[in-house]
C-alpha positions as CSV (number, residue, x, y, z in Angstrom):
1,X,54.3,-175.5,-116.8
2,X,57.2,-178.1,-118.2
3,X,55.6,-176.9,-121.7
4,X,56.1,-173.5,-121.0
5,X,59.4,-174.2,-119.4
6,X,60.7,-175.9,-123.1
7,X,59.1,-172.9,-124.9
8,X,60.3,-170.1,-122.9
9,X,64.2,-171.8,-123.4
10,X,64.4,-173.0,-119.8
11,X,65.8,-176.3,-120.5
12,X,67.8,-175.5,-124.3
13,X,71.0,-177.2,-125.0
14,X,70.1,-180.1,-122.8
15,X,68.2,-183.3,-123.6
16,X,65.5,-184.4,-121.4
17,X,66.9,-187.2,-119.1
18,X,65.1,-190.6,-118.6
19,X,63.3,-189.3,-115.0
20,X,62.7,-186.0,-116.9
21,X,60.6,-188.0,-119.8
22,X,59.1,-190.3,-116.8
23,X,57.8,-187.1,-115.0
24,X,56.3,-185.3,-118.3
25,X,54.4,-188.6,-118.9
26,X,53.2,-188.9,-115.4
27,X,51.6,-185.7,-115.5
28,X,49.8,-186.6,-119.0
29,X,49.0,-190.2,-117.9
30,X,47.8,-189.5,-114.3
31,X,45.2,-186.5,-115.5
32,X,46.1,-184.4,-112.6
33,X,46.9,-181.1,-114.2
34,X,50.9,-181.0,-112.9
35,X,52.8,-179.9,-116.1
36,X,56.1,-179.9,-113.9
37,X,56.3,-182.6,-111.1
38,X,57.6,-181.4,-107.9
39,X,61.5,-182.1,-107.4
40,X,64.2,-182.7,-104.5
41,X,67.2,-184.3,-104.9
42,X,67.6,-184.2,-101.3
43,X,69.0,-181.3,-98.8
44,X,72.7,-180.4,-98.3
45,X,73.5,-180.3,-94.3
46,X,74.5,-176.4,-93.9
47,X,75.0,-174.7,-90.8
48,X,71.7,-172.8,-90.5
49,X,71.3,-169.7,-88.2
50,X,68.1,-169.2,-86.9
51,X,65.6,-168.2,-89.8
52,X,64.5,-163.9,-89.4
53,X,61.4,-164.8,-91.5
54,X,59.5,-167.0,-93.1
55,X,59.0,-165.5,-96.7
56,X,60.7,-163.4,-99.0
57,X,59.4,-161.5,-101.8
58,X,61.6,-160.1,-104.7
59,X,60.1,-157.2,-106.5
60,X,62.3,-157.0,-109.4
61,X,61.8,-153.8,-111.7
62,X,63.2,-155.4,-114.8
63,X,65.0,-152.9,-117.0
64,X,66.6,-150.8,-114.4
65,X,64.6,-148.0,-112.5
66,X,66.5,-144.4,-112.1
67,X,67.7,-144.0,-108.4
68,X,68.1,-140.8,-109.2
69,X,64.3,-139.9,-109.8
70,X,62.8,-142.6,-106.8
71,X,65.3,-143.2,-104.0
72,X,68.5,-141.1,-104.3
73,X,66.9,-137.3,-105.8
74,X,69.9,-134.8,-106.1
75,X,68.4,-131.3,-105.7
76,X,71.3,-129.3,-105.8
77,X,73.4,-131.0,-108.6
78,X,73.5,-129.6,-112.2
79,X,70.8,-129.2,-114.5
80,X,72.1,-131.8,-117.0
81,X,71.8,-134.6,-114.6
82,X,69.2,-133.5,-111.2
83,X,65.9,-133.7,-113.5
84,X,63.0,-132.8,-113.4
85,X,61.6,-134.2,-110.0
86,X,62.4,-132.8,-106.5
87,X,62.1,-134.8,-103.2
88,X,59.3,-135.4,-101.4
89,X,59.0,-135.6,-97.3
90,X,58.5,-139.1,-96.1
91,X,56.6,-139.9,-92.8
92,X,60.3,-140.1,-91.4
93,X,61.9,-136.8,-90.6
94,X,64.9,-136.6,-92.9
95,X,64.2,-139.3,-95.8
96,X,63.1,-138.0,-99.2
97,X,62.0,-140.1,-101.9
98,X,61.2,-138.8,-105.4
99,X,57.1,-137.9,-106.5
100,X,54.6,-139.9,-107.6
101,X,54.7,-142.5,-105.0
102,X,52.4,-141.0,-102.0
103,X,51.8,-144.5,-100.6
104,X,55.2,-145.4,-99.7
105,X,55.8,-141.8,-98.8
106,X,53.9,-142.4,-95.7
107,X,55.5,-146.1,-95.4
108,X,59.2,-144.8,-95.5
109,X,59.0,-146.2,-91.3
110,X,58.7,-149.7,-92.7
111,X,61.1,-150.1,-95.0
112,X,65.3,-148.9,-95.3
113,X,66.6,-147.5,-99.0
114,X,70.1,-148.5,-99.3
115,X,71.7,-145.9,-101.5
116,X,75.0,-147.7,-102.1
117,X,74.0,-150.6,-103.9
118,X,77.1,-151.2,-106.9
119,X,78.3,-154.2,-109.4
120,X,80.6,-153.8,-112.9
121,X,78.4,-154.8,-115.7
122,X,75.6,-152.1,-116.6
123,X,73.9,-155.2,-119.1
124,X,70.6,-156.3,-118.6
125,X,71.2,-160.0,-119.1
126,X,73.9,-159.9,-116.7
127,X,72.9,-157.7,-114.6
128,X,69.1,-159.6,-114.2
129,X,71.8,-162.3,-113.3
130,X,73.3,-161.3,-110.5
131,X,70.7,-159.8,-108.7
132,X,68.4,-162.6,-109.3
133,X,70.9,-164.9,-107.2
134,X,73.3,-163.1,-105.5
135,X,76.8,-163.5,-107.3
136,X,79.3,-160.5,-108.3
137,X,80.5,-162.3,-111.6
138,X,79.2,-165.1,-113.5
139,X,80.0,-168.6,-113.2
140,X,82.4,-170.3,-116.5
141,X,80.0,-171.4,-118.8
142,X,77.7,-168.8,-118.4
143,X,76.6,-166.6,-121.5
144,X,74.0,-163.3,-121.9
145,X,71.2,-166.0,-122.0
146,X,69.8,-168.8,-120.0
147,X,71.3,-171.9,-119.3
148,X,72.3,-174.9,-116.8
149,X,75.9,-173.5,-116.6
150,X,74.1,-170.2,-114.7
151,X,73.8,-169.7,-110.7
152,X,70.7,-171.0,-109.2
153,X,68.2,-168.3,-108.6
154,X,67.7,-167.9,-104.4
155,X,64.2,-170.5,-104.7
156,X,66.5,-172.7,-106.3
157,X,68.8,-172.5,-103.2
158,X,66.0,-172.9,-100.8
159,X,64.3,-175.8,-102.7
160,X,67.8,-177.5,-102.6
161,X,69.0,-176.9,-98.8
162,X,65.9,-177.3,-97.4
163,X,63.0,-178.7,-99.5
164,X,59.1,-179.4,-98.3
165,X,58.3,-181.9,-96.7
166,X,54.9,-182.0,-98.2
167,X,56.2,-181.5,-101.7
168,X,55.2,-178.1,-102.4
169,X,57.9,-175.9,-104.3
170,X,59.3,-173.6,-102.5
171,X,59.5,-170.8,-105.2
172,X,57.1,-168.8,-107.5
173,X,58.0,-166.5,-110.2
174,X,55.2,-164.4,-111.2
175,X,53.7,-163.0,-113.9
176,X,55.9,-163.1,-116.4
177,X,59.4,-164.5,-117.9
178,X,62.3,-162.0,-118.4
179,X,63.0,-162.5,-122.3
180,X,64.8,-160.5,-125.7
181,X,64.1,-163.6,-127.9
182,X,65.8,-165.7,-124.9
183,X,65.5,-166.2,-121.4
184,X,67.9,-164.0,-119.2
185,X,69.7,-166.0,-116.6
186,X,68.9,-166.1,-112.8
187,X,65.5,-167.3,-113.5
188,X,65.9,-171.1,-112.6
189,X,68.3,-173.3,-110.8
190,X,70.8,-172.9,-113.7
191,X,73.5,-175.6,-112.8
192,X,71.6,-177.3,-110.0
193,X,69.1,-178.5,-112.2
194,X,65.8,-178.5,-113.5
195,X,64.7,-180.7,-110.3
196,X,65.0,-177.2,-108.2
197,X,63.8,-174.7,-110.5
198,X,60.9,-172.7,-109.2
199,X,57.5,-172.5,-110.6
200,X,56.8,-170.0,-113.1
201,X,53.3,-168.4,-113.4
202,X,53.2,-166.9,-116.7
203,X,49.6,-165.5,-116.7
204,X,48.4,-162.0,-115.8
205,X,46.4,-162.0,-112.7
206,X,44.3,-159.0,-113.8
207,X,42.8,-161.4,-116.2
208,X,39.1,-161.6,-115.9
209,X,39.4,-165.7,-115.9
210,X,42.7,-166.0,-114.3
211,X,43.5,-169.8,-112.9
212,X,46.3,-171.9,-113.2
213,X,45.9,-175.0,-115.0
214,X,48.7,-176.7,-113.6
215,X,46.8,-176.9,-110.2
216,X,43.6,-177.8,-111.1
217,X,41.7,-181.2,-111.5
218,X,41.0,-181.8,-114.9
219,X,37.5,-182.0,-116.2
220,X,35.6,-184.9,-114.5
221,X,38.2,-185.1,-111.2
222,X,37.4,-184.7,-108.0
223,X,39.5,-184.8,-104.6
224,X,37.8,-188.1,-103.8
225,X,38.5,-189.3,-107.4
226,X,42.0,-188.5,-107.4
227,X,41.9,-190.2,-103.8
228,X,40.5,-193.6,-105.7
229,X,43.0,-192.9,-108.6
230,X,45.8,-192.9,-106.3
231,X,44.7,-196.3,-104.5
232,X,44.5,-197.5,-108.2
233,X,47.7,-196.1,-109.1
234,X,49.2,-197.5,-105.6
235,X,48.3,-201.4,-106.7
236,X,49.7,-200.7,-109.7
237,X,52.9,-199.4,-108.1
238,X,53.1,-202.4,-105.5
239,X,52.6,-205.0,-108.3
240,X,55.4,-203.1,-110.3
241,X,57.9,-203.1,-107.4
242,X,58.0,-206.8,-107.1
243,X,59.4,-206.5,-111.1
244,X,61.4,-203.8,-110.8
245,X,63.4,-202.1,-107.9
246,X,65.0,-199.1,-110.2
247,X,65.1,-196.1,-108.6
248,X,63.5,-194.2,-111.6
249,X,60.4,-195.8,-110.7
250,X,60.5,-195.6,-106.7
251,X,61.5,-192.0,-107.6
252,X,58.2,-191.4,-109.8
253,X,56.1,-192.8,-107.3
254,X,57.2,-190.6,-104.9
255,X,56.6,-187.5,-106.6
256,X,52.9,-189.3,-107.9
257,X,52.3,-188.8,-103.9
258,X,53.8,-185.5,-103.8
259,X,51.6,-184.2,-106.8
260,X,48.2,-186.0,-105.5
261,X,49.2,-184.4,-101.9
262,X,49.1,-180.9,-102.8
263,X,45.6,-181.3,-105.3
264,X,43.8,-183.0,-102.4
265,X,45.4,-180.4,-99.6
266,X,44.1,-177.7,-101.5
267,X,46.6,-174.8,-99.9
268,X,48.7,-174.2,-103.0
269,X,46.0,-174.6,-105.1
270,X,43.8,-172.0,-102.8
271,X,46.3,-169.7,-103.0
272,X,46.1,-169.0,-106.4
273,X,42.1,-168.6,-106.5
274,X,42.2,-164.9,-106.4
275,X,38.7,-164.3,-107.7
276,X,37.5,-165.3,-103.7
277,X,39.1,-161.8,-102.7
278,X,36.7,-159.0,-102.5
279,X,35.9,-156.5,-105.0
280,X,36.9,-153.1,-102.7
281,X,39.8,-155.2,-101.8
282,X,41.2,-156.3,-105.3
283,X,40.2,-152.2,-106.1
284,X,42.7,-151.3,-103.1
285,X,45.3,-153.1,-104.6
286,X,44.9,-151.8,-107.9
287,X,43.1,-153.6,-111.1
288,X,46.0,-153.7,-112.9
289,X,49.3,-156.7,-113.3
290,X,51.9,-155.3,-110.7
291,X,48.6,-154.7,-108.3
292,X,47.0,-158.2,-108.9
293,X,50.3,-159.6,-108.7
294,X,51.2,-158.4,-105.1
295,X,47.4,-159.0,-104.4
296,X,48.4,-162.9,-105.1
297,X,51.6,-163.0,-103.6
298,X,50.3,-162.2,-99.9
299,X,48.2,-164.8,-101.0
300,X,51.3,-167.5,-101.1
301,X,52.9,-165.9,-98.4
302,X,50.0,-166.6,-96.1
303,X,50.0,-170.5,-97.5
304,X,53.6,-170.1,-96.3
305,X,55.4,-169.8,-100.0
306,X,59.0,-169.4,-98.7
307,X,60.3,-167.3,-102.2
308,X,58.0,-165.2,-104.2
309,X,59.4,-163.5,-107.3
310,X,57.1,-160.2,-108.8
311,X,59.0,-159.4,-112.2
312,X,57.4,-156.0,-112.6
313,X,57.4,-156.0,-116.2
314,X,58.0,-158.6,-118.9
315,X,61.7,-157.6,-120.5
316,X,63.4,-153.9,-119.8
317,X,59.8,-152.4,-118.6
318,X,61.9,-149.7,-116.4
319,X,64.7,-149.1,-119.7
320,X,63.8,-145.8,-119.7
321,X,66.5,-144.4,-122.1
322,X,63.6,-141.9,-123.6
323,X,61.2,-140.0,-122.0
324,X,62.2,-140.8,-118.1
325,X,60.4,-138.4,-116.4
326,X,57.1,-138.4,-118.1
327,X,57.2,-142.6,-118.1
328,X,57.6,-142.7,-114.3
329,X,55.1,-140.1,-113.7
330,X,52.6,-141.4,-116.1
331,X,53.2,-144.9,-116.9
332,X,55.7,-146.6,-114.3
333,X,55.2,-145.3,-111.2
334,X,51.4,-145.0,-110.1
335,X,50.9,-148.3,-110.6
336,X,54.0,-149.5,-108.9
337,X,53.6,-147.0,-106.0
338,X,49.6,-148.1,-105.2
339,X,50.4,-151.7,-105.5
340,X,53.6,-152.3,-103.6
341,X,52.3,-149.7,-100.5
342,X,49.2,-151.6,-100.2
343,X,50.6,-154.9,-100.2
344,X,53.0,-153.6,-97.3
345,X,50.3,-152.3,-95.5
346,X,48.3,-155.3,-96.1
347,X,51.1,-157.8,-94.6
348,X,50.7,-155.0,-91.6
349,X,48.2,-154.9,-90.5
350,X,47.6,-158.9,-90.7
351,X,50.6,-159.5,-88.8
352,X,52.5,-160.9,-91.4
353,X,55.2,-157.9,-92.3
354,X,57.5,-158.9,-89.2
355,X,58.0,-162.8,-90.8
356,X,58.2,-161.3,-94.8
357,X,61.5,-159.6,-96.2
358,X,60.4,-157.7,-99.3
359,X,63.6,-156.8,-101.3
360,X,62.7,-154.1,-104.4
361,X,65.6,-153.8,-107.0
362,X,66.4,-153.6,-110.5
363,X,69.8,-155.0,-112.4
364,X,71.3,-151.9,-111.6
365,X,70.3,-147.6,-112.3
366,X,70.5,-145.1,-114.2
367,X,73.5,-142.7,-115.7
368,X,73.9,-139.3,-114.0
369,X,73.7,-137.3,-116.9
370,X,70.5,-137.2,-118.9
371,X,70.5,-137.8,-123.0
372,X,69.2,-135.8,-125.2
373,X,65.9,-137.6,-125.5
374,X,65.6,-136.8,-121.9
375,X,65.9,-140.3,-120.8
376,X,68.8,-141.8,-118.7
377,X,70.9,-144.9,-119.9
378,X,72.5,-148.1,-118.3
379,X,74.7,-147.4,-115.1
380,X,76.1,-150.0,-112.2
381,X,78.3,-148.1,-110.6
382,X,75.5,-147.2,-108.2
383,X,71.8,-147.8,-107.5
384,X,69.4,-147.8,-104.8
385,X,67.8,-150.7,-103.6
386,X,64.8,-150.9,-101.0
387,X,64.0,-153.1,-98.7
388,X,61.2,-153.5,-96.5
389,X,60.0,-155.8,-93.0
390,X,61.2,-158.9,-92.0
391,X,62.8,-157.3,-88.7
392,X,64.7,-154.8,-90.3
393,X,65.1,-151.2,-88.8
394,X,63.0,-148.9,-91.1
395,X,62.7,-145.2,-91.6
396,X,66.9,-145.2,-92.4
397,X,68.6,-144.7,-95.7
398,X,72.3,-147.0,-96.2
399,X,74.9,-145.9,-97.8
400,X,75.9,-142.4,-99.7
401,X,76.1,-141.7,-103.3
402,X,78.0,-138.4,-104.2
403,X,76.5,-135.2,-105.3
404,X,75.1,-136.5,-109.0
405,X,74.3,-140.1,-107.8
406,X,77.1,-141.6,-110.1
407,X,79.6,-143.3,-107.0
408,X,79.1,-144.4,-103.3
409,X,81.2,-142.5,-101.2
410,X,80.6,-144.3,-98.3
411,X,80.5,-148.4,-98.1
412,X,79.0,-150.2,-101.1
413,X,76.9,-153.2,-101.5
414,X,77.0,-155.8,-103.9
415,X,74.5,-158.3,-105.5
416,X,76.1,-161.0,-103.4
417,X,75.7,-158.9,-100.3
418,X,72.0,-158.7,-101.1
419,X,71.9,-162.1,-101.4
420,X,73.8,-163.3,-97.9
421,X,71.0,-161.0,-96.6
422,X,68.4,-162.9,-98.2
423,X,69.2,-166.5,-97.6
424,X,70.3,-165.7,-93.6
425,X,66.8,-164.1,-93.4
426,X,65.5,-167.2,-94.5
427,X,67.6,-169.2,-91.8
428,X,70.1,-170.5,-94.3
429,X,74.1,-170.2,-94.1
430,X,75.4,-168.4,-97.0
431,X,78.3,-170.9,-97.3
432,X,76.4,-173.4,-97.3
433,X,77.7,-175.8,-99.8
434,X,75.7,-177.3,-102.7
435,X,77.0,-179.6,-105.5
436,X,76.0,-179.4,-109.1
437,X,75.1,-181.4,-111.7
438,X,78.7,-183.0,-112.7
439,X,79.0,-183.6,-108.4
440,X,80.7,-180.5,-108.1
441,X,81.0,-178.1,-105.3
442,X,80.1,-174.7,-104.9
443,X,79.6,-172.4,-102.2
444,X,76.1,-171.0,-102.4
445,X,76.7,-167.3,-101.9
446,X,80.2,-165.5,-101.2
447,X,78.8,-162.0,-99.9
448,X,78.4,-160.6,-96.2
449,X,75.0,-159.6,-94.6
450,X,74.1,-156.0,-95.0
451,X,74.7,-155.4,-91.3
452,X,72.8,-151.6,-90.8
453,X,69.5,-152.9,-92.2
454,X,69.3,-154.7,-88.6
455,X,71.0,-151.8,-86.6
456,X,74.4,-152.6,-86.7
457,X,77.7,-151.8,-88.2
């Protein structure tokens, strides 16, 4: 994954640091398969309210769904911006969302649509930044494209305040990286650094001999010879402290440990074997990458994966400034709709939706007014957002847009308020304070919890 992390532009502009190089090497010298050695500088010591849940998963619809055609339909406005859908009844009396998504039609009791949602900048880059970790306006520094001057995406956060114990990350992003030629921001732990970026899976889970390399014993290893390679490795290490007490090298053995911990465990590395899942079951999520995707991700979740990211799409999949109507109904939608409704139903009916926030979102929606390629174009000043379990009072819609879906007219919700509601979920202050790579500090997120999605004011 570090190769894919140098290719993808995770780590341009900055030059790999001596622990960096150490790490790399240890992955090539020890044969274990762990292209990105597990990280953690250490945990701040925030105030932490009492965790909601255990996971979160971001479903982020890269490119910018129209609210106006899924979440927030507008029967009785003009022709030139209502479209061509009308609303469909939900299993709640009252909520209508747009066509084409029958499954979560009969879900609309598990999940809240906040209509309200709102930030200033209708571009991708910066929009896919915000969202991604919860900020209103970009740190100094930060550009259209990816870098260590950007905000830490919410793993990032988590790996930082509260890292494993047992050394596994505490992030996924899945199955793709958001690129135009270079990485969009909020993807990684931007200025907290490349110790607390997540782990990107950049392979299609669809794909008839899907596994991840990175966790998996190389030809010829076994649990019981890593176990031997370790006690190898171990005399090495114990001869080698007696020369040298630098704290590169206690640091690389520690994360030696770490690495060999999760092979020989197995959980992570279970997770991921998706091919064990039965046939009518991989069917019900639907054989195709959103489908497979969220198939995996209650997979993590059950292994107890605090942050799973599923980037619907691989750059401005939802963009629809053409043909909107016909790409939802056709191309965007059915897919989404059978995927996303089973996986809820799925973390249902095992128990698990209670414990899991699932927050489904783009970078922001869609203008009011169609174009004349009957498409709809870049707009921020209002979009829905959807979110679903972790204790949350469903069958509700938050906030009001006005009659064409261009303003709120009632309360509106920012990116930084969707991310206070994320990390409290998971237990972790908001102001918590974390310190960057020049040792200075920041407060992690400046926004307020969206108070109705747990029935209050």
């Amino acid at each position: 994954m570090w190769g894919q992390q140098v290719q993808s532009g995770l780590v341009s502009g900055d030059r790999l640091s001596r622990r960096q190089s150490l790490q790399v090497g240890f992955s090539g010298f020890v044969g274990l398969g762990l292209n990105q050695v597990l990280a953690g500088r250490g945990s701040a010591s925030p105030k932490q309210p009492n965790g909601r849940v255990r996971s979160v998963v971001l479903v982020f619809l890269t490119g910018a769904p129209s609210h106006q055609d899924m979440w927030d339909l507008k029967p009785d406005g003009p022709s030139s911006t209502r479209g061509e859908f009308r609303p469909v009844s939900t299993n709640v009396p009252g909520v209508e969302i747009g066509p084409y998504m029958p499954g979560l039609a009969k879900l609309a009791d598990k999940y809240a649509i906040i209509r309200s949602m709102r930030h200033s900048l209708p571009s991708h880059e910066h929009g896919t930044h915000r969202m991604l970790t919860g900020i209103n306006k970009e740190p100094p520094g930060s550009t259209h494209m990816v870098s260590r001057n950007d905000w830490p995406c919410f793993s990032a956060g988590v790996q930082y305040l509260r890292p494993s114990p047992d050394g596994t990350p505490r992030g996924i992003m899945l199955p793709t990286y958001l690129n135009n030629g270079y990485g969009f921001c909020g993807q990684n732990a931007g200025f907290l650094g490349a110790d607390y970026d997540p782990w990107h899976v950049i392979k299609n889970p669809n794909d008839k001999n899907f596994r991840v390399d990175e966790l998996s014993f190389s030809p010829g290893l076994s649990v019981s010879r890593v176990t031997d390679r370790r006690r190898l490795l171990k005399s090495i290490d114990d001869q080698r402290r007696k020369l040298s007490e630098s704290p590169v090298v206690g640091d690389l053995s520690r994360r030696m440990q770490q690495a060999h911990d999760i092979l020989v465990d197995g959980r992570l590395r279970k997770s991921f074997d998706i091919g064990s899942e039965s046939g009518r079951n991989r069917d019900r999520y639907g054989r195709h990458q959103f489908g497979q995707s969220m198939l995996l991700t209650r997979r993590l979740i059950e292994s107890g994966m605090p942050v799973v990211q599923v980037n619907v799409g691989r750059m401005n999949n939802w963009d629809t400034h053409g043909n909107n109507f016909k790409r939802l109904q056709t191309g965007l939608l059915p897919s989404f709709d059978q995927g996303l409704s089973t996986f809820v139903s799925d973390l249902d009916q095992r128990g698990l939706l209670g414990e899991t926030l699932v927050v489904v979102t783009g970078e922001f929606g869609r203008t009011p007014k169609i174009n004349p390629n009957a498409g709809r174009d870049h707009w921020s000043r209002v979009f829905s957002a959807v979110v679903i379990g972790g204790g949350i009072r469903g069958g509700q819609t938050i906030g009001v847009s006005d009659a064409m879906a261009s303003d709120p007219i009632s309360r509106a919700y920012s990116p930084a308020d969707m991310g206070a509601t994320i990390y409290s979920a998971l237990g972790i202050d908001p102001t918590s304070r974390v310190i960057d790579r020049l040792e200075r500090p920041h407060q992690l997120n400046a926004g307020e919890v969206i108070a109705p999605l747990y029935g209050t004011a």
